[in-house]
N, CA, C and O atoms as a GROMACS GRO file, in nm:
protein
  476
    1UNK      N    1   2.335  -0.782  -0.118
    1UNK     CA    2   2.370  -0.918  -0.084
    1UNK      C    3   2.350  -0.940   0.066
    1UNK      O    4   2.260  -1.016   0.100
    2UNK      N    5   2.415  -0.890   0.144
    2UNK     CA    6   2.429  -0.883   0.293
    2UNK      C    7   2.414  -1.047   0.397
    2UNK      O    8   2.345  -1.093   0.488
    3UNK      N    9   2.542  -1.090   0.302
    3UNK     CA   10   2.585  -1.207   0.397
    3UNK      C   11   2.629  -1.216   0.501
    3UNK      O   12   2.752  -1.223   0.503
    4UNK      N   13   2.550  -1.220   0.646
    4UNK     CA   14   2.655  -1.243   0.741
    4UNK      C   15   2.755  -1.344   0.738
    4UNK      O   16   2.743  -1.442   0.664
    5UNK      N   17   2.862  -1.325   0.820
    5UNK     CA   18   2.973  -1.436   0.816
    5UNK      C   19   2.923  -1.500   0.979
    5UNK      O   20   2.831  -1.464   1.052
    6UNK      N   21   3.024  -1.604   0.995
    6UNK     CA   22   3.020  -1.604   1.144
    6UNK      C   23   3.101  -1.533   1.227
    6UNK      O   24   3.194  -1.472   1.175
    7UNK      N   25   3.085  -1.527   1.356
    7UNK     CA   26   3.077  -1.440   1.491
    7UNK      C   27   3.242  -1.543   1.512
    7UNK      O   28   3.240  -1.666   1.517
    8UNK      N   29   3.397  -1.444   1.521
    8UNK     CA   30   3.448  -1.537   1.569
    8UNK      C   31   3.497  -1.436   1.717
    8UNK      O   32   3.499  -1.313   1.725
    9UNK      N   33   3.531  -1.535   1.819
    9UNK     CA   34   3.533  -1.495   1.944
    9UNK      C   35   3.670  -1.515   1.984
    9UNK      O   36   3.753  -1.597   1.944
   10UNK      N   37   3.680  -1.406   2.087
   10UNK     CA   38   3.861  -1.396   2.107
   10UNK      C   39   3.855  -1.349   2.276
   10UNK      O   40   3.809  -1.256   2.342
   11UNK      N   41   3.931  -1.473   2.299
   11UNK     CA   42   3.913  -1.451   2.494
   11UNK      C   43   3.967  -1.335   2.504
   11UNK      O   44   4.003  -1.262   2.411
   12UNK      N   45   3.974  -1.313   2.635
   12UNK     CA   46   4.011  -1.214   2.704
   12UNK      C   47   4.197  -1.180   2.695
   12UNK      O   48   4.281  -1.270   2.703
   13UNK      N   49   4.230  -1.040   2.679
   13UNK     CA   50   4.430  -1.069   2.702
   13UNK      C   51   4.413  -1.047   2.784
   13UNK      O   52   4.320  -0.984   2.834
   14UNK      N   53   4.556  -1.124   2.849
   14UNK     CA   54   4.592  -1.099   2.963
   14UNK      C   55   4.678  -0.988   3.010
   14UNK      O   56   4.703  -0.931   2.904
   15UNK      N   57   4.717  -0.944   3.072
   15UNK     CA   58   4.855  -0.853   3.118
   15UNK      C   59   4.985  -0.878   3.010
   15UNK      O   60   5.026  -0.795   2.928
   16UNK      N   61   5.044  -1.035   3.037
   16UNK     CA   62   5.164  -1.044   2.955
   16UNK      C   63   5.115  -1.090   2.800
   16UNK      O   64   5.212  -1.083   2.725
   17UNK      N   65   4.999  -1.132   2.735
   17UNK     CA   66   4.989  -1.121   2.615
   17UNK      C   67   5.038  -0.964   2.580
   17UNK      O   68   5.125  -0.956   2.493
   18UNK      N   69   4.994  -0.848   2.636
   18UNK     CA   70   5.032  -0.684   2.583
   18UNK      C   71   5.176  -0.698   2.521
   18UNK      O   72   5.225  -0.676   2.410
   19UNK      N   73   5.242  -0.766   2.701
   19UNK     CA   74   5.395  -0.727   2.672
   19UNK      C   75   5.449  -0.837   2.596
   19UNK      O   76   5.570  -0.844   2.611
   20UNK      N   77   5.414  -0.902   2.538
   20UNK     CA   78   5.464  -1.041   2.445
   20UNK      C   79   5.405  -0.893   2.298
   20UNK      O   80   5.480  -0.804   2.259
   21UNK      N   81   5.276  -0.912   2.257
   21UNK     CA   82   5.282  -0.784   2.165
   21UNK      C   83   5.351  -0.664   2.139
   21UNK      O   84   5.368  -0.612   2.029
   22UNK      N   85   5.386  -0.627   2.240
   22UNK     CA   86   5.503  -0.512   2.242
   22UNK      C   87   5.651  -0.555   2.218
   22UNK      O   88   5.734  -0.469   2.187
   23UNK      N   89   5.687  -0.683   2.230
   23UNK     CA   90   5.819  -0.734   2.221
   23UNK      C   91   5.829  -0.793   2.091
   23UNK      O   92   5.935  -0.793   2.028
   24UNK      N   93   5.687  -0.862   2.034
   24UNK     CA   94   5.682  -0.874   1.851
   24UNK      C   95   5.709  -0.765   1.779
   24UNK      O   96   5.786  -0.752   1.683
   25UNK      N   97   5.627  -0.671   1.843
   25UNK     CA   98   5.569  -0.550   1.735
   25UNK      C   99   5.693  -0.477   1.704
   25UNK      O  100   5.742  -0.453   1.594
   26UNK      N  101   5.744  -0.441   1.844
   26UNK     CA  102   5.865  -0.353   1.834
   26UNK      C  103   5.784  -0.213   1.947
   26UNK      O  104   5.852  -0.134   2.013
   27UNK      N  105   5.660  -0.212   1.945
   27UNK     CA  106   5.595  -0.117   2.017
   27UNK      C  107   5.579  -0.081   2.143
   27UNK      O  108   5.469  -0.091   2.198
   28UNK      N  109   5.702  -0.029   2.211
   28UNK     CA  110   5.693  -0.047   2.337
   28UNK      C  111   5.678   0.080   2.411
   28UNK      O  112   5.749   0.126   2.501
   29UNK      N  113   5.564   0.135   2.351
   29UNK     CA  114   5.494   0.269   2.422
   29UNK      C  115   5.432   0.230   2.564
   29UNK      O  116   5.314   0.209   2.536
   30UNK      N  117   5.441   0.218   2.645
   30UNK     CA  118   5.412   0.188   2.824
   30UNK      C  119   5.294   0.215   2.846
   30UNK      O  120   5.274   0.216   2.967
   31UNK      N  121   5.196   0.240   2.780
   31UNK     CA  122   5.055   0.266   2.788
   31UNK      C  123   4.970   0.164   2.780
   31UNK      O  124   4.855   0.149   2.821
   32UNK      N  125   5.088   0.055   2.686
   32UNK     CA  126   5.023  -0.061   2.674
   32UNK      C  127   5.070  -0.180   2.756
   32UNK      O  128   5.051  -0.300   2.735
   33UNK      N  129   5.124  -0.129   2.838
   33UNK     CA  130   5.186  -0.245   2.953
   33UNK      C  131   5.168  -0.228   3.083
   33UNK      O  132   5.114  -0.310   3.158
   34UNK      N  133   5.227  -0.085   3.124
   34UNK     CA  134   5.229   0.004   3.240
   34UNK      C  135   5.116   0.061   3.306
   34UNK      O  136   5.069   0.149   3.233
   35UNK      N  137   5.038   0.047   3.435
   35UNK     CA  138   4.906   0.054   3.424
   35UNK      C  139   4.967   0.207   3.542
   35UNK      O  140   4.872   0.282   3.564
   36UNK      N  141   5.051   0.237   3.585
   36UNK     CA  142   5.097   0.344   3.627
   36UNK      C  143   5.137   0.471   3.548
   36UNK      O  144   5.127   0.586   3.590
   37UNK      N  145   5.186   0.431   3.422
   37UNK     CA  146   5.182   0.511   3.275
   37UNK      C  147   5.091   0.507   3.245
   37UNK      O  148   5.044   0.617   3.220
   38UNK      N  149   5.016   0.410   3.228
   38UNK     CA  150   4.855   0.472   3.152
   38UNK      C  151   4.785   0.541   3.258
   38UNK      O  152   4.748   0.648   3.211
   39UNK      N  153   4.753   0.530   3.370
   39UNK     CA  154   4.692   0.644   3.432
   39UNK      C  155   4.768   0.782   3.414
   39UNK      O  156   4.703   0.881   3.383
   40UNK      N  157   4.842   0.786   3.424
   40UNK     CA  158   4.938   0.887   3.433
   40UNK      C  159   4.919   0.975   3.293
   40UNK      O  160   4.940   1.096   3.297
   41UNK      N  161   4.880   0.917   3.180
   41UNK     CA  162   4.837   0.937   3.079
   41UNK      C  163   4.668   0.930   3.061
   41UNK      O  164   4.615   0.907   2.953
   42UNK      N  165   4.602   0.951   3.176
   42UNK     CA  166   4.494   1.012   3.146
   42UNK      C  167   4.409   0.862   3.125
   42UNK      O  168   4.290   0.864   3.093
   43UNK      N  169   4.454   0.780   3.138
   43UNK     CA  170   4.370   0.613   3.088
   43UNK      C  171   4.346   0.545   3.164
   43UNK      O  172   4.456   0.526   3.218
   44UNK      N  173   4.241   0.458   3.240
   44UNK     CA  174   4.185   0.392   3.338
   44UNK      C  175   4.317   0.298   3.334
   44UNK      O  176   4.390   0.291   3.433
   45UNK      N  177   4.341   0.234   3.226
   45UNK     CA  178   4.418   0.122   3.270
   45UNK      C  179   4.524   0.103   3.119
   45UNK      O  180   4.488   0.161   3.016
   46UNK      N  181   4.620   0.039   3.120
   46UNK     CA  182   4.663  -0.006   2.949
   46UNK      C  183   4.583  -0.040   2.844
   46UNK      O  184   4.474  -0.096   2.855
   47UNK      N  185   4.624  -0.015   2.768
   47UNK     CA  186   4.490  -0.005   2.626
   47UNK      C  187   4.631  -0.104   2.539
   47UNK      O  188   4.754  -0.102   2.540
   48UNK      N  189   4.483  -0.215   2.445
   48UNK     CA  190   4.560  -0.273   2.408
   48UNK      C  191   4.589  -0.224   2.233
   48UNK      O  192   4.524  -0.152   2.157
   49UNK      N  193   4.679  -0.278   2.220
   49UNK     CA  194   4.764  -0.166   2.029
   49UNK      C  195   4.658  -0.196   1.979
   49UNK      O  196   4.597  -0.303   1.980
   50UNK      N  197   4.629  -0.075   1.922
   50UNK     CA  198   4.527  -0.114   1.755
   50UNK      C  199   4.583  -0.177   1.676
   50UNK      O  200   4.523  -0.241   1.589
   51UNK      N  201   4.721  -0.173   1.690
   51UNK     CA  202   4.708  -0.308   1.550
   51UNK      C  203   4.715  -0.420   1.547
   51UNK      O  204   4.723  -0.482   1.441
   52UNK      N  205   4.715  -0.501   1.715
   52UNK     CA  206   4.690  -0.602   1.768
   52UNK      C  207   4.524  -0.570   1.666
   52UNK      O  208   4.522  -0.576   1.543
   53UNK      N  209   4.421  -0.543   1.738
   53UNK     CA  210   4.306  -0.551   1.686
   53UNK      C  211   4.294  -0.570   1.548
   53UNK      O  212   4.225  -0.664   1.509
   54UNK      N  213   4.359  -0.486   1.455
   54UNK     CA  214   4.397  -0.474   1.368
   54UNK      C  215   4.426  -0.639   1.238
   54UNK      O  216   4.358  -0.696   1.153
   55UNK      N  217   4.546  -0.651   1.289
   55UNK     CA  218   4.558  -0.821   1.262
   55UNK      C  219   4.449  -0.913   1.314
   55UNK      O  220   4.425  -1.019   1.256
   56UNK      N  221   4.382  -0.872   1.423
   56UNK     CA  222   4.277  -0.973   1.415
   56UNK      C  223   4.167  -0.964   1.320
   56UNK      O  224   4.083  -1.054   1.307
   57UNK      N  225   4.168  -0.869   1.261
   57UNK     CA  226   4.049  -0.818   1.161
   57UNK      C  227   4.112  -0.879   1.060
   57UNK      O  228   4.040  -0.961   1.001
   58UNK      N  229   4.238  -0.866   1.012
   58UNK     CA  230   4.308  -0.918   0.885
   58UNK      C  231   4.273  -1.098   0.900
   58UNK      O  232   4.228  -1.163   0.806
   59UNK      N  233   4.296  -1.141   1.001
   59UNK     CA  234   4.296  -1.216   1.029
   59UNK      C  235   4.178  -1.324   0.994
   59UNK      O  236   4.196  -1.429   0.932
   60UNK      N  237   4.019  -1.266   1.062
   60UNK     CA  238   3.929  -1.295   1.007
   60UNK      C  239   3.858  -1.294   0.899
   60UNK      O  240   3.758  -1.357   0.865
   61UNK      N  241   3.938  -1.193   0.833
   61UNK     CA  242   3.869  -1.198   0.693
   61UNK      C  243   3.946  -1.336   0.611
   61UNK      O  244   3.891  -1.404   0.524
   62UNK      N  245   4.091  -1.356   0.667
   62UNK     CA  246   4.126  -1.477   0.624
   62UNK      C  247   4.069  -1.615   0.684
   62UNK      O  248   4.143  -1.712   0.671
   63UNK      N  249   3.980  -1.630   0.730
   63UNK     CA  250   3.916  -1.729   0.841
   63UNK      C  251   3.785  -1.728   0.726
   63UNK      O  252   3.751  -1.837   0.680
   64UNK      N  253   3.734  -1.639   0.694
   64UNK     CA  254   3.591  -1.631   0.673
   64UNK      C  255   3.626  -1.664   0.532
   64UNK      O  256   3.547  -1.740   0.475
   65UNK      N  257   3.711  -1.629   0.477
   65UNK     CA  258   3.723  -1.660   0.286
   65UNK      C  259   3.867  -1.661   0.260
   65UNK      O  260   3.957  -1.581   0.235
   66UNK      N  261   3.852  -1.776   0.275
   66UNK     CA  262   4.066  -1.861   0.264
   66UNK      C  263   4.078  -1.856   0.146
   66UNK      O  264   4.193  -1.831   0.110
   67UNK      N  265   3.990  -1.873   0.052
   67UNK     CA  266   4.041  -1.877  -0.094
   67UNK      C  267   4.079  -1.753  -0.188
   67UNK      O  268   4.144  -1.760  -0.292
   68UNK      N  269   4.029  -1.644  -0.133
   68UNK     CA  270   4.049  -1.517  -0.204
   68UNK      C  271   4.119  -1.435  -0.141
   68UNK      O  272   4.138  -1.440  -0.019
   69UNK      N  273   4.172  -1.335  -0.230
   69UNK     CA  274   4.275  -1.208  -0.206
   69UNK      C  275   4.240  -1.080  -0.175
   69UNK      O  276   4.171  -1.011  -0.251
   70UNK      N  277   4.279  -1.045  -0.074
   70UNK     CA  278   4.271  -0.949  -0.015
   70UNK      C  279   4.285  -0.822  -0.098
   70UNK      O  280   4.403  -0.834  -0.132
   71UNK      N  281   4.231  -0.673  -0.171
   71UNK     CA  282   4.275  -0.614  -0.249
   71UNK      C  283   4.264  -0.482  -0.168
   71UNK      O  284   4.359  -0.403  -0.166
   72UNK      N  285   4.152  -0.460  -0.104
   72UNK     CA  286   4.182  -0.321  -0.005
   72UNK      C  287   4.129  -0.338   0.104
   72UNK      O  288   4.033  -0.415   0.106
   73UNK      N  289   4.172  -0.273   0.227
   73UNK     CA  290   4.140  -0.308   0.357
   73UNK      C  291   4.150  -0.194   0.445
   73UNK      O  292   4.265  -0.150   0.449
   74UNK      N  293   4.067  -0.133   0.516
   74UNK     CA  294   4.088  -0.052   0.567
   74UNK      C  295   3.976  -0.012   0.704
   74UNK      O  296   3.855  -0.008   0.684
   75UNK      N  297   4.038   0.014   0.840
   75UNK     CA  298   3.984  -0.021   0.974
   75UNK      C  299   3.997   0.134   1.015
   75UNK      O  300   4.069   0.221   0.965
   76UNK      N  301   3.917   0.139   1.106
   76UNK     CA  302   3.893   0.275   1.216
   76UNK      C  303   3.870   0.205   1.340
   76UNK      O  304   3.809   0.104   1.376
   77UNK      N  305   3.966   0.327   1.412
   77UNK     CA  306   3.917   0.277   1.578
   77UNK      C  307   3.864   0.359   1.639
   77UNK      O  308   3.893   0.478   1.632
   78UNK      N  309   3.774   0.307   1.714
   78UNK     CA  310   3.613   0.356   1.758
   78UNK      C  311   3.616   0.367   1.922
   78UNK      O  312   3.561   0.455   1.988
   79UNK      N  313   3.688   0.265   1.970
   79UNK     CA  314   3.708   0.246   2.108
   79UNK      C  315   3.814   0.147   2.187
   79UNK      O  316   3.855   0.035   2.156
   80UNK      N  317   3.844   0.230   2.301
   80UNK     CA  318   3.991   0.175   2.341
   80UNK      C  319   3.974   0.001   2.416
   80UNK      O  320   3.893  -0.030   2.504
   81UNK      N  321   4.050  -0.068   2.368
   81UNK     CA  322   4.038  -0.220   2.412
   81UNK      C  323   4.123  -0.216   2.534
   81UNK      O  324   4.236  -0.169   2.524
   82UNK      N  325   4.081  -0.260   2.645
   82UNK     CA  326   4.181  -0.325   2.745
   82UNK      C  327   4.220  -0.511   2.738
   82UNK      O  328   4.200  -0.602   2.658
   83UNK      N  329   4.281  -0.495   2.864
   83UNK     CA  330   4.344  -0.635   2.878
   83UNK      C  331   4.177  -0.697   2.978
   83UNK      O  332   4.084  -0.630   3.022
   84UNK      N  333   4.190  -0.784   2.980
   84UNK     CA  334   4.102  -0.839   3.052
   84UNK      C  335   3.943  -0.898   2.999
   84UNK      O  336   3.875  -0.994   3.036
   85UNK      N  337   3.919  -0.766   2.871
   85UNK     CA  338   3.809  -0.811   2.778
   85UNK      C  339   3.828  -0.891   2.676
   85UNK      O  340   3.929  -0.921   2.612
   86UNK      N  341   3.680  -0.933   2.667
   86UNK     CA  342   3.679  -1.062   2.590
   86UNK      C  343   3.656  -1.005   2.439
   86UNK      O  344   3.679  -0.886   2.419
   87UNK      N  345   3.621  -1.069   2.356
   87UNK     CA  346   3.579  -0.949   2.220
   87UNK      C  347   3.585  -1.037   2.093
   87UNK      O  348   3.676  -1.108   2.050
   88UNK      N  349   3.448  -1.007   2.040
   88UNK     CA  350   3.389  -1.091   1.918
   88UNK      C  351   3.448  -0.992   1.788
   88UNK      O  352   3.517  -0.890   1.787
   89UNK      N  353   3.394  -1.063   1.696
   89UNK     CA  354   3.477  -0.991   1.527
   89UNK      C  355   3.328  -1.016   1.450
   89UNK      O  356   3.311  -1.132   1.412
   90UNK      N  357   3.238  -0.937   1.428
   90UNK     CA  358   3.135  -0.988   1.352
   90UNK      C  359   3.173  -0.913   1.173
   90UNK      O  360   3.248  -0.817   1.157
   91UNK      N  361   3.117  -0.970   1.083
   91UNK     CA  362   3.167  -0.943   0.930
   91UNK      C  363   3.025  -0.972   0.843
   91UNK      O  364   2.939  -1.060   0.848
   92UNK      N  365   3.044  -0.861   0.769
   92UNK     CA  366   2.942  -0.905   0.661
   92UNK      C  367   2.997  -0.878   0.535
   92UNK      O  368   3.092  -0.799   0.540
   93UNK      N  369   2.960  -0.928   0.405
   93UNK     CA  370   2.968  -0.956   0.282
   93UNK      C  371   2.853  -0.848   0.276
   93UNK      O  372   2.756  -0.851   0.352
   94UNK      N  373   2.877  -0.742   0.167
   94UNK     CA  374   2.794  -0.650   0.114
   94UNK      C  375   2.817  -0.690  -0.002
   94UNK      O  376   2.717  -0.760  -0.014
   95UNK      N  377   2.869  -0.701  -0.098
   95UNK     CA  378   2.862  -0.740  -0.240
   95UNK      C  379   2.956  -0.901  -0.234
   95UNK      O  380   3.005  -0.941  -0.129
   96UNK      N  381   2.968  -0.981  -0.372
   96UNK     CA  382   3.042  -1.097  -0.378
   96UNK      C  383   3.200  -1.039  -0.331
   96UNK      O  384   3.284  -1.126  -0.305
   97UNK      N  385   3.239  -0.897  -0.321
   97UNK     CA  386   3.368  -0.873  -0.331
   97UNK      C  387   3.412  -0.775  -0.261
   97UNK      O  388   3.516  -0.714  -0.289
   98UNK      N  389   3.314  -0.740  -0.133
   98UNK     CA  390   3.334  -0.626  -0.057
   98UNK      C  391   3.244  -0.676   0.086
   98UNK      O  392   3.140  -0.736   0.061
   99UNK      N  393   3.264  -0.663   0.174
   99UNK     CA  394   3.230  -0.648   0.299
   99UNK      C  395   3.291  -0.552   0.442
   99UNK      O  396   3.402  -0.498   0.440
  100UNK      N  397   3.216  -0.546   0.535
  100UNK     CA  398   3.250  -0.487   0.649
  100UNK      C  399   3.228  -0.596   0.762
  100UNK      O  400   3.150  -0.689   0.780
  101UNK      N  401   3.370  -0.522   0.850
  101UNK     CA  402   3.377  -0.605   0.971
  101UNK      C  403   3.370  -0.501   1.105
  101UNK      O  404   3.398  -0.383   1.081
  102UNK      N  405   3.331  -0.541   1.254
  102UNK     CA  406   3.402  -0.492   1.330
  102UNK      C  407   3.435  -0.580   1.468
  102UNK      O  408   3.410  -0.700   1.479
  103UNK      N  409   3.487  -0.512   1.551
  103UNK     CA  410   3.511  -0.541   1.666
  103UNK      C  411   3.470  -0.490   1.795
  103UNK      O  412   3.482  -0.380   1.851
  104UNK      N  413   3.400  -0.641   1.839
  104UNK     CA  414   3.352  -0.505   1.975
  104UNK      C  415   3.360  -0.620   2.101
  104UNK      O  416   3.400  -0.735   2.084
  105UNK      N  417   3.316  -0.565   2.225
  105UNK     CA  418   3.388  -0.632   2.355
  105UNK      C  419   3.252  -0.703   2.375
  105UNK      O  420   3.159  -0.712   2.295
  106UNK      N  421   3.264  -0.760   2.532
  106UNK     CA  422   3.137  -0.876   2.514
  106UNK      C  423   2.989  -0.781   2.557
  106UNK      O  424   2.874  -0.822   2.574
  107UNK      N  425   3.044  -0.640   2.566
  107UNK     CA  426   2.882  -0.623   2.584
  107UNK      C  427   2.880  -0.511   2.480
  107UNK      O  428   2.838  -0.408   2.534
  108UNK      N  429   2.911  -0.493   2.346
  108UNK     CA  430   2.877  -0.456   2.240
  108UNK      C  431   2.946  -0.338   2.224
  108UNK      O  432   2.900  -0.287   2.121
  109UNK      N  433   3.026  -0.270   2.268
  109UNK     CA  434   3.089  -0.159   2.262
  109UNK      C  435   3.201  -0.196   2.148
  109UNK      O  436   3.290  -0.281   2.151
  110UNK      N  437   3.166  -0.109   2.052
  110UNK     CA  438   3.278  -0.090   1.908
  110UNK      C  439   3.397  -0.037   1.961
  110UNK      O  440   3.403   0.058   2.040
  111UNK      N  441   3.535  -0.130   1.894
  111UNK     CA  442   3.684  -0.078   1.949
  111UNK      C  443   3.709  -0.105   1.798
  111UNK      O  444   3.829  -0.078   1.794
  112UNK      N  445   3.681  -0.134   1.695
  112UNK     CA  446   3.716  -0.140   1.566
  112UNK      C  447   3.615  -0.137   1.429
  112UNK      O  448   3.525  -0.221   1.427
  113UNK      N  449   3.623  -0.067   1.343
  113UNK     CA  450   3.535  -0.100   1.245
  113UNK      C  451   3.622  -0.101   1.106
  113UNK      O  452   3.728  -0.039   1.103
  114UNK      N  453   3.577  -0.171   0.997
  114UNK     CA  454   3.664  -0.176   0.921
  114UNK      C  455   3.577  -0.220   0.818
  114UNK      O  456   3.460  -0.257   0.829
  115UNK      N  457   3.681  -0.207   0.666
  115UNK     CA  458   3.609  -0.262   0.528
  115UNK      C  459   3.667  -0.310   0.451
  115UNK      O  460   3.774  -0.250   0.444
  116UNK      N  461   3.660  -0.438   0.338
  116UNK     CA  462   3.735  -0.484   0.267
  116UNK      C  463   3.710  -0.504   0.122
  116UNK      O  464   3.596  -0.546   0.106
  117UNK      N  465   3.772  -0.489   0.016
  117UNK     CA  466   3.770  -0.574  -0.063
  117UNK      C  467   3.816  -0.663  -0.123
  117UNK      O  468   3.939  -0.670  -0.116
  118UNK      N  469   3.760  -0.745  -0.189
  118UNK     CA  470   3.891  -0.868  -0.238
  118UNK      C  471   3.875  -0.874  -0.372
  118UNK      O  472   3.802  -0.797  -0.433
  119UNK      N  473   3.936  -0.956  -0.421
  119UNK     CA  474   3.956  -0.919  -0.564
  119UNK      C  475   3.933  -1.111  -0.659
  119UNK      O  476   3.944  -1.121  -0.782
   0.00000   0.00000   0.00000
């Protein structure tokens, strides 16, 4: 089949989007806020949660096909997202009832890949 979907685009986070995510999530590991903890931990800068990314993938597959149900879903992370990047969600339809998505920053570097089916 190999339908592309469309390209949806997701500005850049900022600093306090992280810590607004960390205060939803409940996730308040300092790696993702603290840019003195994340070095300290070996990381250029705070990395933002995979499952921020995560929900955005859930997310788009609900954007791309509102009418159907989600039946399995399942993402890998490929590469660490910071604050400051911008980052597209591209998706394709491989069969009427299965496709793949991923996520990557504005100059093509994969921070998510993932697959779905619906039912």
């Amino acid at each position: 089949m190999g339908q592309k979907l469309p390209d949806i685009h997701k500005d850049a986070l900022a600093p306090i989007d992280m810590v607004r995510y960390s205060g939803g999530s409940g996730d308040f590991n300092e790696i993702h806020t603290v840019p003195k903890v994340a070095r300290k931990k070996g990381l250029k800068e705070p990395i933002v949660h995979g499952m921020l990314l995560m929900g955005w993938a859930a997310e788009a597959i609900e954007e791309w096909l509102p009418n159907r149900k989600l039946a399995k879903f399942t993402v890998r992370f490929v590469g660490m997202a910071h604050a400051g990047e911008a980052f597209v969600i591209e998706g394709m339809l491989t069969t009427d009832n299965a496709g793949e998505l991923q996520i990557k920053d504005a100059s093509g570097t994969g921070k998510l890949m993932g697959s779905f089916e619906l039912v």
